[in-house]
C-alpha positions in Angstrom: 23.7 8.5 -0.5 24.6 4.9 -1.6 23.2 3.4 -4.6 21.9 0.0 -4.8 20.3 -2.2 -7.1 16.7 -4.2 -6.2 16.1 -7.6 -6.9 14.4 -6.6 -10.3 17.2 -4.7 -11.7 16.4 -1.4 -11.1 19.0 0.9 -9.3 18.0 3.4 -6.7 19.8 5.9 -4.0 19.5 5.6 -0.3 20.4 7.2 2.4 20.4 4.4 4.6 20.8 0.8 3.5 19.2 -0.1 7.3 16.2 1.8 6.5 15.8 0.3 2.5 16.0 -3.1 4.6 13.8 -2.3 7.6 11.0 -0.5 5.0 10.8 -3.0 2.6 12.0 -1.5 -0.2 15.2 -3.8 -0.4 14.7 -7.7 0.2 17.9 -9.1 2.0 19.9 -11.9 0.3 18.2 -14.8 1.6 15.1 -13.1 2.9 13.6 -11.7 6.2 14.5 -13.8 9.4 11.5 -12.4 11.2 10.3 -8.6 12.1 8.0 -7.1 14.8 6.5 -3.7 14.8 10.3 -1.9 15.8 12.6 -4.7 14.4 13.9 -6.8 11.5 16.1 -10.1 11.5 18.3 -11.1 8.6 21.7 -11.9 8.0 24.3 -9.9 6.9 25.3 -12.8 3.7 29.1 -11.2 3.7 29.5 -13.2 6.3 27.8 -16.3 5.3 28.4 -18.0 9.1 25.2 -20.3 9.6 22.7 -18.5 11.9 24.5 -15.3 12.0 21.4 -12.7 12.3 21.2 -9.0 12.4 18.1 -7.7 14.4 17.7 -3.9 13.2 15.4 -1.3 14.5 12.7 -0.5 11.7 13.2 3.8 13.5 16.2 5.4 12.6 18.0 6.2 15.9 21.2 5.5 16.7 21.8 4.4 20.7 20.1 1.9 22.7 19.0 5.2 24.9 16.9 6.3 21.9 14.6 3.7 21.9 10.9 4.1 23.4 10.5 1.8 26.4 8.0 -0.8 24.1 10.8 -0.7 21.5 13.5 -1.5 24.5 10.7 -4.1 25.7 10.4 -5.4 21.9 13.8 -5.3 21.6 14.8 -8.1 24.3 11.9 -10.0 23.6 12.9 -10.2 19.9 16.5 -11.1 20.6 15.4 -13.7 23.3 12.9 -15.4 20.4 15.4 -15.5 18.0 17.9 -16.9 20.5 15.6 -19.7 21.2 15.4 -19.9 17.5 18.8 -20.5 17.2 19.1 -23.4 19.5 16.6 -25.0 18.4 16.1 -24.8 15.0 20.6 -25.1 14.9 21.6 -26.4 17.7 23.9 -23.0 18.7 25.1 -23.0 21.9 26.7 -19.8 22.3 26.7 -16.7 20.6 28.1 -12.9 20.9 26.1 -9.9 20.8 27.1 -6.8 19.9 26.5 -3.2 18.7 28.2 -0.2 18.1 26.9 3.6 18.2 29.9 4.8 15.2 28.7 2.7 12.9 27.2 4.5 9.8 24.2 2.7 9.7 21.6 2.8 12.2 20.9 0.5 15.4 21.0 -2.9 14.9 22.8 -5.7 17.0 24.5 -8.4 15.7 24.1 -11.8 16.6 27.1 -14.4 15.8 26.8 -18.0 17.1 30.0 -19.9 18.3 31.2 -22.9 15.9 34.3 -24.8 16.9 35.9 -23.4 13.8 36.2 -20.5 15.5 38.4 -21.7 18.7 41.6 -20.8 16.9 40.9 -17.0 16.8 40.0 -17.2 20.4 37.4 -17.0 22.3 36.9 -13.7 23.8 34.6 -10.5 22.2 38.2 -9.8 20.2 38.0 -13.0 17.7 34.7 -12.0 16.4 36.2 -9.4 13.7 38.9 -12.3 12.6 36.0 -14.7 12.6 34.3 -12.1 10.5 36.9 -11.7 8.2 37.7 -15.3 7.8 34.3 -15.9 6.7 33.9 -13.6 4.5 37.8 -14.1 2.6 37.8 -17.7 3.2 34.2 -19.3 3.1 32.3 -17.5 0.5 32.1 -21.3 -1.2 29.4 -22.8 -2.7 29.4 -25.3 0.9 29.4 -22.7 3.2 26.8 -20.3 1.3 24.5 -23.2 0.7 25.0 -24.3 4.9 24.1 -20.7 5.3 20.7 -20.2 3.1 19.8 -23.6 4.7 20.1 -21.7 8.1 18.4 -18.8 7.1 15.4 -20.6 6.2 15.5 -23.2 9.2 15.8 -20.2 11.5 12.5 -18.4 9.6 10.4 -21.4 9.8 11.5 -22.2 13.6 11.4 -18.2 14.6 7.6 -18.4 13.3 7.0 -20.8 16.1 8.0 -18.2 18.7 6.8 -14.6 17.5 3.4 -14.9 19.4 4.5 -16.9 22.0 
């Protein structure tokens, strides 16, 4: 159980801080990216890297294999909006994807652009925990977390263009 406390003061215990998020029950910092019927975007504000998004599943599972095949489908065709979303609403060129089945929580892929910053860690799937890291020590400014909420809410507005196309 974890406790947490909602945006209106009140504490409560989950189980699963993914499934507070995905239900509802507990808003994100910055607000919902977009959902579908299986997922949710947001971002994860730790790490307040412009257009960093976390697509969970809204079904608590824990491998890719677990998903139904309209999840799976949902699932790509999600990531591919909010890629495009990205891009345009941005201007992000590249970005990593990953997931991993140990984690605690339950599925959800992350989604962390490229920014030239970033070239001195590296560039290979390795840098993305010191990128991480960095972030979270060395950019949790006023600048950076305002640059951030300005993505979140560019990304929103430009992902709403995509969802039924």
């Amino acid at each position: 159980m974890r406790t947490i406390t909602l945006s209106n003061g009140e504490t409560v215990e989950v189980e699963c801080l993914s499934c507070a998020l995905t239900s509802g029950l507990v808003e994100p910092d910055g607000g919902v990216i977009g959902e579908t019927a299986y997922f949710h975007a947001h971002q994860d504000v730790a790490y307040p890297i412009k257009g960093l998004v976390i697509v969970a599943s809204k079904r608590h599972v824990i491998s890719l294999d677990e998903l139904t095949e309209v999840e799976r489908q949902d699932y790509i065709s999600f990531l591919a909006k909010i890629r495009k979303a990205q891009r345009a609403a941005l201007g992000i060129r590249h970005v990593y994807y990953f997931y991993n089945e140990d984690t605690t929580h339950h599925f959800h892929t992350w989604m962390v652009p490229r920014y030239g910053w970033m070239e001195p860690f590296g560039r290979s799937i390795e840098s993305v925990r010191p990128v991480l890291l960095h972030a979270r020590k060395q950019m949790n400014d006023g600048k950076s977390r305002a640059e951030m909420n300005d993505g979140i809410q560019r990304l929103t507005a430009e992902l709403k263009t995509h969802i039924d196309s």
